[in-house]
VEXDREN-2710 file (C-alpha; in Angstrom, 1 decimal):
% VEXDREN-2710
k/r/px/py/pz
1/UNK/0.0/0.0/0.0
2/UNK/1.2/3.4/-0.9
3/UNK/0.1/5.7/2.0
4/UNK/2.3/8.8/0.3
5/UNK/0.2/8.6/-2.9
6/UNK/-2.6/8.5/-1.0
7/UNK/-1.7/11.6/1.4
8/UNK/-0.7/13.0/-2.0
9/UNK/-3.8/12.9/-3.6
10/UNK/-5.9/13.8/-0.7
11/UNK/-3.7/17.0/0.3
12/UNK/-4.2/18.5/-3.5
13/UNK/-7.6/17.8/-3.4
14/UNK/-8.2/19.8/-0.5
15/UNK/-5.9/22.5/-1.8
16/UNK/-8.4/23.0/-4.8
17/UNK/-11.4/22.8/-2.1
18/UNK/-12.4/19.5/-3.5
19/UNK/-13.9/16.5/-1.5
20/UNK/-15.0/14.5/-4.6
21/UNK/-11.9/13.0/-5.9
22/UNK/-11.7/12.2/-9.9
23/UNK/-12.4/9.0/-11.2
24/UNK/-8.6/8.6/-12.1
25/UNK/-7.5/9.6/-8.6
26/UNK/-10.7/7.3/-6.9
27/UNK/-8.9/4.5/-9.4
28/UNK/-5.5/5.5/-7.8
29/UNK/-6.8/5.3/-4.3
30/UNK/-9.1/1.9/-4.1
31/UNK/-6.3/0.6/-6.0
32/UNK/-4.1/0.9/-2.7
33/UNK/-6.8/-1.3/-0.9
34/UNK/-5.4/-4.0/-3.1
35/UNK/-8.4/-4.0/-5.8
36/UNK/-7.7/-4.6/-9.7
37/UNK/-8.8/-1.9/-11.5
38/UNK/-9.1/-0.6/-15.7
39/UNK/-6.5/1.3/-16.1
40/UNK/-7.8/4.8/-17.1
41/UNK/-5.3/8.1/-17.9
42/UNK/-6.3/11.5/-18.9
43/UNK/-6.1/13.4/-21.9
44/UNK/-5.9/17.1/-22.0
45/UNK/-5.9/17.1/-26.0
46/UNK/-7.9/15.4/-28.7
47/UNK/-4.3/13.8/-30.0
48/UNK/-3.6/12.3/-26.8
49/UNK/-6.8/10.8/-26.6
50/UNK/-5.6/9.3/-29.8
51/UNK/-2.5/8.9/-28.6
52/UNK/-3.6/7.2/-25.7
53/UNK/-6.3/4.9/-26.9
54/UNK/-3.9/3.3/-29.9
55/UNK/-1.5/2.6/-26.3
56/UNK/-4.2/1.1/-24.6
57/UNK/-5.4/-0.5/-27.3
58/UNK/-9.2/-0.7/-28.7
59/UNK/-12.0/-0.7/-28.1
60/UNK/-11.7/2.0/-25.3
61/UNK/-14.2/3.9/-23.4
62/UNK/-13.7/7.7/-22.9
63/UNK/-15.2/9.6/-19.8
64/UNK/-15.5/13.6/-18.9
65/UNK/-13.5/14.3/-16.1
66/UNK/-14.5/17.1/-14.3
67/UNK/-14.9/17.7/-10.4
68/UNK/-18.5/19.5/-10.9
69/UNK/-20.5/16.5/-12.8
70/UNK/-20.8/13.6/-10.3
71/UNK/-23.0/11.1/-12.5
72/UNK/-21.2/11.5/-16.1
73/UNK/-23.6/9.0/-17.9
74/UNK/-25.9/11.6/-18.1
75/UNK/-25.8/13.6/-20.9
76/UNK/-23.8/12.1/-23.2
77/UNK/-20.5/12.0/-20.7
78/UNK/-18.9/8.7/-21.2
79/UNK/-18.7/6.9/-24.4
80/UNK/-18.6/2.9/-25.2
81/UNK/-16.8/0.8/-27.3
82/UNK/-15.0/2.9/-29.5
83/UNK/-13.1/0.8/-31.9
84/UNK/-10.6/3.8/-34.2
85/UNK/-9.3/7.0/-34.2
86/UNK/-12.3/8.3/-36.2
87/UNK/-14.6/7.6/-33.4
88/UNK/-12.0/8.8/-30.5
89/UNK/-12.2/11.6/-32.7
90/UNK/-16.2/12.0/-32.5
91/UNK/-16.3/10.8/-29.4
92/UNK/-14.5/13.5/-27.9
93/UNK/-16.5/16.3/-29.9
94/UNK/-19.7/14.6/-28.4
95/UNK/-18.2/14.4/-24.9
96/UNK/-17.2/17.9/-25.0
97/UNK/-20.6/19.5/-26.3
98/UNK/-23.0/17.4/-23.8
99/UNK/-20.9/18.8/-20.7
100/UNK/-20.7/21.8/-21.9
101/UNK/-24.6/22.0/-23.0
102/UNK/-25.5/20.2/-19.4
103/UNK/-23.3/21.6/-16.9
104/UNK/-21.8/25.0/-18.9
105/UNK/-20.0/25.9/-15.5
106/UNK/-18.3/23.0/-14.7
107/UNK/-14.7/22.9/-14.8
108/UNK/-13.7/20.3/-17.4
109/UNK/-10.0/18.6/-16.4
110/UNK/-10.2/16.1/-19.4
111/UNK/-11.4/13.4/-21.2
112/UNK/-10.6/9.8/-19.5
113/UNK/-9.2/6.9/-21.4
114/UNK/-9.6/3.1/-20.4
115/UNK/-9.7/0.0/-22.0
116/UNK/-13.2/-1.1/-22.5
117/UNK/-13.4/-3.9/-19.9
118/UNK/-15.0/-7.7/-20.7
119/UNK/-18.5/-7.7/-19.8
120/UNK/-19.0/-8.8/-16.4
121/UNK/-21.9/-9.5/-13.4
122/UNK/-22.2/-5.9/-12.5
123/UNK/-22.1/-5.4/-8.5
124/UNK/-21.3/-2.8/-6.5
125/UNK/-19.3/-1.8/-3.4
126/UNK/-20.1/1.3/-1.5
127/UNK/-18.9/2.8/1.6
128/UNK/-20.2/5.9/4.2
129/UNK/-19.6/7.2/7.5
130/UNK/-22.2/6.7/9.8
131/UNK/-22.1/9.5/13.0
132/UNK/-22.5/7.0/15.7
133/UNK/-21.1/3.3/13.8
134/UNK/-18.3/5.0/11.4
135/UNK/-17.5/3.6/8.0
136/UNK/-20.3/0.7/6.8
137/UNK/-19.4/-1.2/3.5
138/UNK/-22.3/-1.4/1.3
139/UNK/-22.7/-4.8/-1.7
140/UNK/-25.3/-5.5/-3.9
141/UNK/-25.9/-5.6/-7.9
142/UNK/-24.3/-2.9/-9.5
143/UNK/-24.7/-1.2/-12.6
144/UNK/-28.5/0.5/-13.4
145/UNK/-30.2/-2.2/-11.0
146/UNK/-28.7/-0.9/-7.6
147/UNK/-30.9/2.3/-8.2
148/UNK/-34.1/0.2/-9.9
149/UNK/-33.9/-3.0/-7.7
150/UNK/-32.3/-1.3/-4.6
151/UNK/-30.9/-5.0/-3.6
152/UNK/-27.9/-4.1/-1.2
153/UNK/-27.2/-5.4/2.0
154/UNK/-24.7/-3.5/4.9
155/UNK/-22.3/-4.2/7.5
156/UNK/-20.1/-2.1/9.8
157/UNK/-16.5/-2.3/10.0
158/UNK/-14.3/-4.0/10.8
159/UNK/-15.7/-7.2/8.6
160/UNK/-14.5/-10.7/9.4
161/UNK/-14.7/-13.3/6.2
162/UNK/-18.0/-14.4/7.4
163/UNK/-19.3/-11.1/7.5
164/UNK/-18.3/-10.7/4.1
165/UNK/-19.9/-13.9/3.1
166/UNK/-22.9/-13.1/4.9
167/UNK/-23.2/-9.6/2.8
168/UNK/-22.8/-11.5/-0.6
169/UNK/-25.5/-14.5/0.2
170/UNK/-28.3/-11.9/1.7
171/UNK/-28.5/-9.9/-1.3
172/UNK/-32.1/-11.4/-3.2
173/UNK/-29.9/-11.4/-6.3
174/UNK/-27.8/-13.8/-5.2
175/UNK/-28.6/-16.5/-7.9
176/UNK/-27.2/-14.2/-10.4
177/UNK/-24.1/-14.9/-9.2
178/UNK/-24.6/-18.7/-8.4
179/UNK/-25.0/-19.3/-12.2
180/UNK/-28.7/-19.0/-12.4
181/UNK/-30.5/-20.1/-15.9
182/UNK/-26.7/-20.5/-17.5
183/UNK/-25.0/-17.6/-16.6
184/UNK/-21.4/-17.6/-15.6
185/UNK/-20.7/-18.9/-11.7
186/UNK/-19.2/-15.7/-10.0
187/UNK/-16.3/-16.0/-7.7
188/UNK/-18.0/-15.1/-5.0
189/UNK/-14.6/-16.2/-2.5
190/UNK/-12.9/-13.4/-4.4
191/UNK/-15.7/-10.5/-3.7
192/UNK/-15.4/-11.8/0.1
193/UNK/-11.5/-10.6/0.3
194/UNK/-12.1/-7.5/-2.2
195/UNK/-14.7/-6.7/1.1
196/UNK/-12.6/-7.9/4.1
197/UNK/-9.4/-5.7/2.0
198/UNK/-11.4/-2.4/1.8
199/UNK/-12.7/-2.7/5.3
200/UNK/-9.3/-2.9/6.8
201/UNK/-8.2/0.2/4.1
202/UNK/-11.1/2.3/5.6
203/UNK/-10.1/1.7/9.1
204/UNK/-6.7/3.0/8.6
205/UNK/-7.5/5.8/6.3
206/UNK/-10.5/8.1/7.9
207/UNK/-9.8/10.5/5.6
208/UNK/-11.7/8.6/2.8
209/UNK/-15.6/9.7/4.2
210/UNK/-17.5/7.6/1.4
211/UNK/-16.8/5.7/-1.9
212/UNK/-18.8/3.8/-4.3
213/UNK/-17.4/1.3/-7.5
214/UNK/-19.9/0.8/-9.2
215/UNK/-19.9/-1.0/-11.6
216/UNK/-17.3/-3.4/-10.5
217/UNK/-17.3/-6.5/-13.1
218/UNK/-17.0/-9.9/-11.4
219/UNK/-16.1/-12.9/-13.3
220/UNK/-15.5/-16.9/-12.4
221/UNK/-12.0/-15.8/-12.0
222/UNK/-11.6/-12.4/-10.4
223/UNK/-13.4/-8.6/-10.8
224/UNK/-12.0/-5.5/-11.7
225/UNK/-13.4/-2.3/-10.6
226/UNK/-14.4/0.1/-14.2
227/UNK/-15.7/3.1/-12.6
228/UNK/-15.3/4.3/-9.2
229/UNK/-15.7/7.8/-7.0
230/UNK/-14.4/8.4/-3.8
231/UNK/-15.4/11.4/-1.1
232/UNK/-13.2/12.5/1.0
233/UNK/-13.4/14.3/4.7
234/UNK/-13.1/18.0/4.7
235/UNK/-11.5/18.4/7.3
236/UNK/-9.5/15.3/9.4
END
C-alpha cells in the first residue's frame, strides 16, 4: 500500500477545495486497498486521446472528467466501445458538447481513457460514514439495477470473512451470481476478500468519508473495478 500517494492525492484535493476525488485519482486510491482496477489516464488534448487509446489498445471507453458532474452517464459524458481513431475523434466532440450543453460551469479537467473492460456481473461496493457506527461497506448488484432493484445489504466495520460472506449471500440477487439459468458462476470467494481488503483500508484511512465502485465486473475468475468515486473528509 502506498500511503504517500494517498496523502498525496488527498492533500491536492483539499488545496483545490475539493472533496469528490476524480475517477482517475478514486482508481489511484481503491487501487491501494489492493483491488484490480481498468487502467484509465487523462487526456488534455484530442491527440492524446488518440495517442492514448492506440496505447491502450481498442476498443476504449472515454469519460469527462470534471470535479462538478458527479453522474457522467448523463448527458452524453462517457462513451462505449470505441473501436478507431475516427470515433475517438467523434467521441471527444460529443463528450465535450453534452458537458458543456449540461453543466456549462463545470470545470472540465479532461477526457478519461480506459480499456473497455469484458462484460461482467455488474455489482457494487459502497462505503459511508455513519455519525455514531463509522464507515459501513455497502454490496449489492451494480450497474443501473442498484438504483431500480435497490438490492444491497450492509455491515459495519471491521468485517470478518464471514461477514463478508454473509453480505454477498443476503442480497435477493444472489442467484445471479450462483449461475442462475446458465450464466457464468461468480467468484464469489474473491468479492469476500475485495470486502474484508477495503474494510481494513477504511479503518486506517479516515480521511476517505464515502466511496462507491460501481460498476465493479465480477467474473468466475476475479473482478475488476471500471468506474469508481471516492469522497473524501473535509476536514480530518
Amino acid at each position: 500500500m502506498n500511503n504517500d500517494l494517498i496523502k498525496g492525492i488527498v492533500n491536492r484535493a483539499k488545496e483545490e477545495n475539493r472533496t469528490l476525488l476524480t475517477e482517475i485519482e478514486s482508481k489511484q486510491v481503491i487501487a491501494q486497498a489492493g483491488l484490480s482496477v481498468v487502467e484509465t489516464k487523462l487526456a488534455l488534448t484530442q491527440q492524446e486521446a488518440i495517442a492514448l487509446s492506440k496505447n491502450i489498445g481498442f476498443p476504449v471507453v472515454m469519460k469527462v472528467i470534471s470535479p462538478d458532474i458527479v453522474h457522467k452517464s448523463d448527458g452524453g459524458g462517457v462513451v462505449l466501445n470505441i473501436k478507431n481513431e475516427e470515433e475517438v475523434v467523434a467521441a471527444w466532440n460529443s463528450i465535450h458538447a453534452a458537458a458543456r450543453g449540461r453543466f456549462p460551469k463545470a470545470n472540465i479537467l479532461g477526457i478519461s481513457v480506459q480499456k473497455m473492460a469484458k462484460p461482467g456481473t455488474e455489482v457494487i461496493i459502497g462505503m459511508f460514514t455513519d455519525r455514531q457506527f463509522g464507515p459501513v461497506l455497502m454490496f449489492g448488484l451494480g450497474g443501473v439495477l442498484v438504483e431500480l432493484l435497490k438490492d444491497v445489504s450492509f455491515r459495519i466495520v471491521p468485517l470478518t470473512t464471514f461477514d463478508a460472506r454473509t453480505m454477498i449471500r443476503n442480497i435477493k440477487g444472489y442467484p445471479l451470481l450462483n449461475g442462475y439459468r446458465g450464466r457464468d458462476v461468480v467468484n464469489t470467494e474473491y468479492l469476500e476478500k475485495w470486502l474484508v481488503s477495503l474494510s481494513d483500508f477504511v479503518k486506517i484511512h479516515p480521511e476517505i468519508k464515502e466511496f462507491d465502485l460501481n460498476p465493479i465486473f465480477a467474473y468466475n475468475d476475479g473482478a475488476v473495478v471500471v468506474d469508481a468515486r471516492v469522497i473524501i473528509e473535509s476536514k480530518i
